[in-house]
Each structure stands twice: as C-alpha cells, then as structure tokens.
C-alpha positions in Angstrom: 0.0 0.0 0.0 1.3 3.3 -0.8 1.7 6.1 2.0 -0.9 8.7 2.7 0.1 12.0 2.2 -0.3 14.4 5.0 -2.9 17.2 3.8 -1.5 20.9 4.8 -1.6 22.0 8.4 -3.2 18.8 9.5 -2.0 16.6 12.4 -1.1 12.6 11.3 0.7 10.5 13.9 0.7 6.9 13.6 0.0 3.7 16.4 1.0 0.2 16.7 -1.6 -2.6 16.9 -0.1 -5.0 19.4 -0.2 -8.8 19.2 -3.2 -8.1 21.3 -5.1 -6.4 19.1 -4.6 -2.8 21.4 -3.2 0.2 20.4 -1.8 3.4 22.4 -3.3 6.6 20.9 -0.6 9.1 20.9 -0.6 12.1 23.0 -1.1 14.5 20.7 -4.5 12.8 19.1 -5.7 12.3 23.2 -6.1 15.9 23.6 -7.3 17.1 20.3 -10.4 14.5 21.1 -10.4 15.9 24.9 -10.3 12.0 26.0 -8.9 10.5 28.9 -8.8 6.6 30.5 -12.0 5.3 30.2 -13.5 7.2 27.7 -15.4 5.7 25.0 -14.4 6.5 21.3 -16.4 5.8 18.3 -15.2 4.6 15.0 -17.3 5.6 12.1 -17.1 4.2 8.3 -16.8 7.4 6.0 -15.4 5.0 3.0 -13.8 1.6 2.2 -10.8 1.3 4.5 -11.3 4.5 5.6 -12.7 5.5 9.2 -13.3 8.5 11.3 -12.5 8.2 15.1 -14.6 10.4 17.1 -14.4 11.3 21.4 -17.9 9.3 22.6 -17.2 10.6 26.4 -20.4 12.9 26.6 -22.7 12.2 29.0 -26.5 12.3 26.7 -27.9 14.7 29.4 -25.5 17.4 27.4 -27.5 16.8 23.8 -30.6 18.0 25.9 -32.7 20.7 23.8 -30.7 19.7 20.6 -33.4 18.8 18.5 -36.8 20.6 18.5 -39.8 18.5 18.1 -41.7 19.7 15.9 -45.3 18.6 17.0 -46.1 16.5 19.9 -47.7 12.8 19.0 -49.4 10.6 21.7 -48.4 7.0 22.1 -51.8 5.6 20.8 -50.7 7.5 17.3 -47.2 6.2 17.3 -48.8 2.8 18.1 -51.1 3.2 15.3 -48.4 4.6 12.6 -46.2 1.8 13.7 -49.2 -0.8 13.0 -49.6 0.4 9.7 -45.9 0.6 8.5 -46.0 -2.8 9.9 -49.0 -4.2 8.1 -48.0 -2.8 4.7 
C-alpha cells in the first residue's frame, strides 16, 4: 500500500496494533479528542478502509434541547403509525 500524504496543516501520527489487538493513541491525538482513561471513542465508516474516530465521552444529558420536536404525537398514534408501517 502506498503512503498517505499528510494534507497541509493537519496533524497525522501513527499507532502500533499489538499482538493483542490494542493500540496506544498518541498524546497528541488524546487531547485534540479531549479523551482520557475510560473514555469511549467511536469509530465511524466514512469510505472503504477508511474510518473517522470520534471522542464518545459525553454524557446524553449534554444533547438535551438539541433537537426541537416539531409537534407532539401521543403513544396511541405512534402505536397506530407503527401498525400500519407494519401491516404494509
């Protein structure tokens, strides 16, 4: 495989998978994602081979207010829409 070249001003460090299948994330990645021991991390597909690693350390309570619903639906009409999606 050929080597990736490092786009302009952007940070690239590299890690060793151990025999163990573990790796140490470098310093310098650690505190660009703001993570610690024992923080969760999340590795997204964005393309084949090709993964995004994102900090999964927020507790949900901090998305609060986030989204707006729109209208609020009662749980007989959620059961209902869900009973017709289901019968179709």
């Amino acid at each position: 495989m050929g080597k990736a070249l490092k786009p302009k001003g952007q940070l690239m460090t590299t890690a060793t998978l151990t025999s163990k299948w573990q790796i140490t994330i470098p310093s310098a990645i650690r505190s660009e994602l703001h993570v610690g021991a024992g923080d969760r991390l999340e590795f997204i597909k964005i393309g084949e081979g090709r993964f995004e690693i994102i900090a999964a350390n927020k507790d949900v309570t901090s998305i609060k207010g986030i989204v707006k619903a729109q209208k609020t639906v009662s749980l007989e009409a959620m059961d209902a829409a869900i009973k017709r999606k289901v019968s179709k």
